[in-house]
C-alpha positions as CSV (number, residue, x, y, z in Angstrom):
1,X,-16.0,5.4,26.4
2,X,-14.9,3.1,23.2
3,X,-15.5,3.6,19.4
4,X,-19.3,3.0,18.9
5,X,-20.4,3.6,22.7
6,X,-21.9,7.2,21.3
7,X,-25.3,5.8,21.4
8,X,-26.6,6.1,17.8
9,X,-25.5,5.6,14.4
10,X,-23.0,7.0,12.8
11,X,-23.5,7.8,9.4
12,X,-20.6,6.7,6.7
13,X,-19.9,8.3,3.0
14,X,-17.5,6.1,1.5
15,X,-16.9,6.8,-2.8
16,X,-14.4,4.8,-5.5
17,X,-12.0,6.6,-6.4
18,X,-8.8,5.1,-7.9
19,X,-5.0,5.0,-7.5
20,X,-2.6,7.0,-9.6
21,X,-1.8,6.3,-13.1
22,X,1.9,5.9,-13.1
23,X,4.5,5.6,-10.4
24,X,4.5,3.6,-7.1
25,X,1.5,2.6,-5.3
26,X,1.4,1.2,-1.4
27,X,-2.0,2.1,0.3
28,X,-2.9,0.2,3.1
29,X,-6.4,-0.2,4.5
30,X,-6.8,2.7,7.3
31,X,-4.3,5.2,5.6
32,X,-4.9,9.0,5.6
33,X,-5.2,9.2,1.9
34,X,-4.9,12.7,-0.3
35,X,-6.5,14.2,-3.5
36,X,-3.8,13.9,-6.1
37,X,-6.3,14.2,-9.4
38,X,-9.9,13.5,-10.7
39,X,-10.7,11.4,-7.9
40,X,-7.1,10.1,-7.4
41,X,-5.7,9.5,-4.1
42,X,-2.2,8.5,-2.7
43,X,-0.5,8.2,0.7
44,X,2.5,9.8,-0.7
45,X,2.4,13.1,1.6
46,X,4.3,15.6,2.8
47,X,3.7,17.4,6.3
48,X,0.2,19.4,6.3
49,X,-1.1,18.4,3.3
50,X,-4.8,18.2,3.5
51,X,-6.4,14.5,3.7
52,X,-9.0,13.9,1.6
53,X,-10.0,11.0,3.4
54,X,-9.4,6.7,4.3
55,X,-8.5,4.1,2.4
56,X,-11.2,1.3,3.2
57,X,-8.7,-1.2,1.7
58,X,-5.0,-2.0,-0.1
59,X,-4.2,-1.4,-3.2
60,X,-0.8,-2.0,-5.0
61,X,-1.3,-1.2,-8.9
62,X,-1.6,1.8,-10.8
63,X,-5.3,2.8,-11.8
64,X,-6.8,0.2,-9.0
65,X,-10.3,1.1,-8.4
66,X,-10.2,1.9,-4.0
67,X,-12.9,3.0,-2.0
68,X,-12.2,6.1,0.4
69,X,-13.9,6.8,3.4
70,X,-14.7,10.6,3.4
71,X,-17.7,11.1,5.4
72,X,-17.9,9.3,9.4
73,X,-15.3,8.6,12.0
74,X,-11.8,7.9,10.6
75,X,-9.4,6.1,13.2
76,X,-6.0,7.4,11.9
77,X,-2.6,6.7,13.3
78,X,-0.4,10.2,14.0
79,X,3.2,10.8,14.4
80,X,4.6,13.6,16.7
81,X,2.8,15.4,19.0
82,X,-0.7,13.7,20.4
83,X,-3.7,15.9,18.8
84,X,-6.1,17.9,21.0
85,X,-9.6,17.5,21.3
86,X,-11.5,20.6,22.0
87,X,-14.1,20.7,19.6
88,X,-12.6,22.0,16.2
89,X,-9.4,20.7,16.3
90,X,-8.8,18.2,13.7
91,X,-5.6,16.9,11.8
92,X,-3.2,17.1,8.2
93,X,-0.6,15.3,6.7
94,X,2.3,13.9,8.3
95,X,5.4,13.3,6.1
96,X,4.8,9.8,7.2
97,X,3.0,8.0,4.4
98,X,-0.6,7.3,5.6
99,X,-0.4,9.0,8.9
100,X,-1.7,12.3,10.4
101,X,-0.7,14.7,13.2
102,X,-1.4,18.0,14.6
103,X,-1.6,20.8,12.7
104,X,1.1,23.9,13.1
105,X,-1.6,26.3,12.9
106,X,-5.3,26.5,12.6
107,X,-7.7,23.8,13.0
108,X,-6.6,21.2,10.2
109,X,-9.3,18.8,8.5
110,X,-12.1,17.2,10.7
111,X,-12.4,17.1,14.4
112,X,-10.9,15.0,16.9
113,X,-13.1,13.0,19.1
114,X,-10.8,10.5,20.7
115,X,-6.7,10.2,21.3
116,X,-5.4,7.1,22.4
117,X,-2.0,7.8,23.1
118,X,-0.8,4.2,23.9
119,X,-2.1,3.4,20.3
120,X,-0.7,6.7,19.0
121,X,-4.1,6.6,17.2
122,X,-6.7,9.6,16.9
123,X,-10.3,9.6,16.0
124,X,-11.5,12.3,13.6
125,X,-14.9,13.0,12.6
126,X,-14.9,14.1,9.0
């Protein structure tokens, strides 16, 4: 079964937030994006840091206006180990910028409803 075969509507929550003040700034559209301040996100990461959500485009400058996906299916790419899905499993951080994986312990952030291992994507329902 393929994205959007599920046989309804999937409801979306997207909100603006913005990029940091100061410092470097390389979001891509579809990155895992974290919390950093008053609705302030970055892909700069380190492994297990909670997402807060996905960047629904790029943006390159300080103090860029971005909107963030933090409600719906999110289609993430992961490094490491493929995620699980058994019904609570979901995913954090990866030290790769923009990227997820597997959690160490617990159930991480969201759940997983699809791997594609030849994609080394996963989707995650947040």
């Amino acid at each position: 079964m393929a994205f959007g075969d599920v046989g309804g509507a999937v409801t979306e929550l997207i909100v603006t937030c913005q990029t940091p003040a100061s410092g470097g700034v390389a979001i891509s559209k579809g990155d895992a994006v974290i919390l950093t301040g008053d609705y302030e996100v970055d892909t700069t990461t380190t492994a297990e840091d909670v997402i807060f959500g996905q960047a629904m485009a790029d943006a390159t400058t300080n103090g860029e206006a971005i909107p963030v996906k933090v409600r719906g299916i999110s289609i993430y790419s992961y490094t490491g180990t493929a995620p699980t899905v058994d019904g609570s499993a979901g995913v954090l951080a990866s030290a790769t910028a923009g990227s997820v994986k597997a959690p160490l312990s617990g159930n991480g952030f969201g759940v997983n409803v699809k791997v594609d291992t030849s994609a080394t994507e996963v989707h995650v329902l947040v």
